[in-house]
N, C-alpha and C positions, 0 to 999 in steps of 0.2 A: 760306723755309720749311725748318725741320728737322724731320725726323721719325725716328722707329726705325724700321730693317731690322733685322726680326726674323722667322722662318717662324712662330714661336706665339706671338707678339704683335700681331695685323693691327692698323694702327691705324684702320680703320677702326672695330673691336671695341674699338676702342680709342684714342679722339678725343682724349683729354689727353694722349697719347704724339707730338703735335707741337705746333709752336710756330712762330708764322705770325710777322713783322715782325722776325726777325733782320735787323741790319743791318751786324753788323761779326763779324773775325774773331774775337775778345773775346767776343761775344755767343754764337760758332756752340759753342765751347769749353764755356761757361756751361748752352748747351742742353745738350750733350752728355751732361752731366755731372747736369744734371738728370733729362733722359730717361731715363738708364741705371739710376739711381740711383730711380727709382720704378719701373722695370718689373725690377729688382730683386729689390725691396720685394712689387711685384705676385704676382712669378712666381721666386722662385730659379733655377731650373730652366730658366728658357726660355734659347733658343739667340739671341744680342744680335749683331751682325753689326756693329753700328757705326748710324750715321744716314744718311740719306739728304739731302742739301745743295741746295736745288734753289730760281730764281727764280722768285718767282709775283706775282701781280699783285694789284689788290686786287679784292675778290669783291663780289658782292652777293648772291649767297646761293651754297649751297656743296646739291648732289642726289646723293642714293645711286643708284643706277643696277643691277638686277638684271635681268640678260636672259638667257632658256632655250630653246633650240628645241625648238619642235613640230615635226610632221612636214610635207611638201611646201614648205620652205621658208621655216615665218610663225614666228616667235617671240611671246614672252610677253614683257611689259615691264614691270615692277615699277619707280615713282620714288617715292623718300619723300627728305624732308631728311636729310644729313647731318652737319647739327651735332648737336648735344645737346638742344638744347631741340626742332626738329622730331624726331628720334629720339623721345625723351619724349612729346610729342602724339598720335603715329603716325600721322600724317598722310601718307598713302599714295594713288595712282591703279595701274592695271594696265592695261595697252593692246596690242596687238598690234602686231609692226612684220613688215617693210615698211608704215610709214604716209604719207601725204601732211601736208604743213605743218598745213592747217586741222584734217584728224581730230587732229593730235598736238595740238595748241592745244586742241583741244575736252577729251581725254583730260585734258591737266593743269591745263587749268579746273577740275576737279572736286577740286585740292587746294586745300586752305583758306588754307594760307600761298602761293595764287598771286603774290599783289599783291609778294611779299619780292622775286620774281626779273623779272615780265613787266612792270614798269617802263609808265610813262606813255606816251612819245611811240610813234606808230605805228608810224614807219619801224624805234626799236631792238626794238618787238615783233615785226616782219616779220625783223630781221635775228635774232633768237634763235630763232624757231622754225624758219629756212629753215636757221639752222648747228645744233638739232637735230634735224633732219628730218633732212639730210646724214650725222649723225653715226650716229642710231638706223639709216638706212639700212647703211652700210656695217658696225655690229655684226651686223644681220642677215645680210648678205652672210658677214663671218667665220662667226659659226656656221652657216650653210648651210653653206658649203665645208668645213668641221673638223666637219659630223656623221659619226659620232655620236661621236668620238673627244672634243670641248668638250662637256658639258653643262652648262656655268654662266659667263659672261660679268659680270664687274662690275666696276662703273667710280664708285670710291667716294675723295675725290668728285671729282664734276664738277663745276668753280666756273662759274659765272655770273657774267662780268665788267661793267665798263659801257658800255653801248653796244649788249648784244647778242650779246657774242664770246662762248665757253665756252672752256675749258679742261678736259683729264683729266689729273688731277693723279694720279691712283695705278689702277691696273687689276688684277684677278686673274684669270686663267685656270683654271674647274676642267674638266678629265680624269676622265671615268669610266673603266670596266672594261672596253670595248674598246677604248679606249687603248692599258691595260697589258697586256691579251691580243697588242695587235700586235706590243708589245715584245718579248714572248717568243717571239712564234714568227717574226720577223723576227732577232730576236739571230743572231750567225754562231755555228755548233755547231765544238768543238777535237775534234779526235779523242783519244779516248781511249786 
């Protein structure tokens, strides 16, 4: 997988800015040169970093992932597809975590393109929702520890591989305003 590293390019905002099934150095070149070359075209202006070069696996559906803490510890859990065409549908659930397997299953039953990711056999439905159950658990665990300083946690995307495994292929960290409050008044002061 290549992608653009870029600060005002996410590619998440921006799905044709990577290119899954490079296989050779030839090809990673060819990306490069395409990706730059349309977020260019996109954006003069934005800040291009280079690509990001990374092995990935093959998918069976690719979820957007947006988590917010509330207060005493529970988050909010936004999952909608990742690609383009679930993008387009908008095809969304919202759930609370700390969840158990079965409420999380219940929660993303209620999305319509289920059937892309929760696969037939029992055992890789038990193995997907027990590795996102684990996963949603410990986002919640971060944003509890990093309130109030993280208000926005996403993990876009998250592939669903076969068998049941997941992957987080790209994460964002947002920082509010006591965040940057800390920064300043933890900064060390120079005497004047």
């Amino acid at each position: 997988r290549v992608s653009l590293a870029s600060p005002d390019l996410r590619s998440w905002d921006h799905p044709d800015l990577a290119m899954d099934g490079v296989a050779s150095a030839t090809a990673v070149r060819d990306a490069f040169r395409q990706l730059t070359s349309l977020a260019n075209s996109r954006r003069p202006d934005a800040r291009l970093l280079g690509v990001n070069v990374s092995a990935t696996s093959a998918t069976v559906a690719l979820l957007g992932i947006d988590a917010r803490p509330l207060e005493h510890g529970a988050s909010v859990l936004r999952v909608t597809f990742a690609d383009a065409h679930g993008a387009a549908a908008h095809d969304e659930t919202t759930t609370l975590i700390p969840s158990t397997a079965a409420r999380l299953e219940r929660a993303l039953g209620r999305l319509r393109g289920r059937d892309l990711f929760e696969g037939t056999a029992p055992a890789q439905r038990r193995a997907l929702f027990a590795a996102l159950a684990d996963l949603f658990l410990r986002v919640g665990a971060f944003l509890d520890a990093h309130a109030p300083a993280v208000t926005r946690l996403e993990l876009r995307p998250l592939a669903v591989l076969p068998g049941g495994r997941i992957e987080v292929r790209e994460a964002c960290v947002t920082v509010g305003d006591h965040y940057v409050r800390s920064l300043e008044t933890d900064a060390p002061r120079t005497p004047a």
